[in-house]
C-alpha positions as CSV (number, residue, x, y, z in Angstrom):
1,X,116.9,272.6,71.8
2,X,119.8,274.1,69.5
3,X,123.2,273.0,70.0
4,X,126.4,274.5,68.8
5,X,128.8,271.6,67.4
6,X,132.3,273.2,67.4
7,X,134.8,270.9,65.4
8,X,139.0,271.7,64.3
9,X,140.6,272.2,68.1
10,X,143.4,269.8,68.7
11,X,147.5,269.6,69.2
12,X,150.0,271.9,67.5
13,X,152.9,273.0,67.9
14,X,153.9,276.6,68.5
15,X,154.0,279.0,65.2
16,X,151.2,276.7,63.7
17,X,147.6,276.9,62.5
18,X,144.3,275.6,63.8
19,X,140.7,276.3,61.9
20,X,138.2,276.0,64.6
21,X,134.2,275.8,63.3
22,X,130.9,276.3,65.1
23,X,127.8,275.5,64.0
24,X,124.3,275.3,64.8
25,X,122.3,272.0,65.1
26,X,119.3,274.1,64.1
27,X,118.6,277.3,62.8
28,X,118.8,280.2,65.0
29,X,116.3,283.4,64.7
30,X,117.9,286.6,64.7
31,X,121.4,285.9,65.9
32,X,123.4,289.4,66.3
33,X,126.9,288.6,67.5
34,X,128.4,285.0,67.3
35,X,132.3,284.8,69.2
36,X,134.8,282.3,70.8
37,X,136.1,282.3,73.9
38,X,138.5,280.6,75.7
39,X,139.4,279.2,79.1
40,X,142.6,278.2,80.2
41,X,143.1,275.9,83.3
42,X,142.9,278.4,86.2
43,X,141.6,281.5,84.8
44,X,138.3,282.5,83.6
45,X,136.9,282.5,80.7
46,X,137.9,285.6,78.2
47,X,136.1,286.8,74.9
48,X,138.8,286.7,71.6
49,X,137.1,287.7,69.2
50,X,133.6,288.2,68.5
51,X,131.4,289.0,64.5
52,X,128.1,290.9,64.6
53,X,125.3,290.3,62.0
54,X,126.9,293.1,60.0
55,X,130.4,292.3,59.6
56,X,132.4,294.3,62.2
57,X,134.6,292.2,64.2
58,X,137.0,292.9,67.3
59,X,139.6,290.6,69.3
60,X,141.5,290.5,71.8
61,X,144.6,291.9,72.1
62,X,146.9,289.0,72.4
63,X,145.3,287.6,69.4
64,X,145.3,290.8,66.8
65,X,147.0,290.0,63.5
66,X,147.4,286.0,64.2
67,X,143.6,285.0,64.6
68,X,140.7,286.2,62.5
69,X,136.9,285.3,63.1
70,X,134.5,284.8,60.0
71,X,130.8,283.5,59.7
72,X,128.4,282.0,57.4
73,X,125.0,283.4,57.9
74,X,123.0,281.0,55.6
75,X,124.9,278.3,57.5
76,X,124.7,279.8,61.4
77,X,128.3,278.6,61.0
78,X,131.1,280.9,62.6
79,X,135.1,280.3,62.3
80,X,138.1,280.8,64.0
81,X,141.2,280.9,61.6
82,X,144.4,280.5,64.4
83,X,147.9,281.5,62.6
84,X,150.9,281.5,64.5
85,X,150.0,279.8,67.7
86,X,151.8,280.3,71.0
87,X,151.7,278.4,73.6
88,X,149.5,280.9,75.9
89,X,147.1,280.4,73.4
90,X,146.3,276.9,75.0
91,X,143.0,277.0,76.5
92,X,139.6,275.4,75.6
93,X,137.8,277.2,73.0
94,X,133.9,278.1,72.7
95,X,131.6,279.0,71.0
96,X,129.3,281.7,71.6
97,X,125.9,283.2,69.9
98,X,123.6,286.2,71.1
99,X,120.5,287.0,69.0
100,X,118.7,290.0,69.2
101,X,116.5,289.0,71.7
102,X,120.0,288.7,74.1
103,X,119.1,284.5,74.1
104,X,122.8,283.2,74.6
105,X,124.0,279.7,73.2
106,X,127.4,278.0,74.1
107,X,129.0,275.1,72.7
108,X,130.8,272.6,74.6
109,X,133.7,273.6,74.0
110,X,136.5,271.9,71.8
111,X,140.6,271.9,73.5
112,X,143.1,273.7,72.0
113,X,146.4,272.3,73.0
114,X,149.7,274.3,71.4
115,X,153.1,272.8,72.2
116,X,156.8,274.6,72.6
């Protein structure tokens, strides 16, 4: 059974930085995309930004130019470098990998908490 560990969520206060980490308990065949999400208290869970096996990123809007998403391939490791938090940005992170074979992994999800 593979499990994602994610690590790095926590309190901040707003204009800071968080560096949140994901990684695999095992190794994972084949993974295409690996991604965070987030879900803050009443609303469902949104993608923010996602890294395929090649390199090409996207994010979500709210998060352009403040967040950027990175991943070790040797080390089925993925980041989440958080600049310039805002309070909106308060949610609880996961964790997210899809291999080719469309197998999906979550973590359990670490809490982002950013203060005004």
């Amino acid at each position: 059974q593979v499990q994602l560990v994610e690590s790095g969520g926590g309190l901040v206060q707003a204009g800071g930085s968080l560096r949140l980490s994901c990684a695999a308990s095992r190794t994972i065949e084949s993974i295409n995309t690996m991604g965070w999400y987030r879900q803050a208290p009443g609303r469902q869970r949104e993608l923010v930004a996602r890294i395929t096996s090649g390199g090409s990123t996207n994010y979500a809007d709210s998060v352009k130019g403040r967040f950027t998403i990175s991943r070790d391939n040797a080390k089925n490791t993925v980041y989440l470098q958080m600049n310039s938090l805002k309070p909106e940005d308060t949610a609880i992170y996961y964790c997210n990998v899809v291999t080719y074979r469309l197998v999906n992994y979550w973590g359990q999800g670490t809490q982002v908490t950013v203060s005004s």
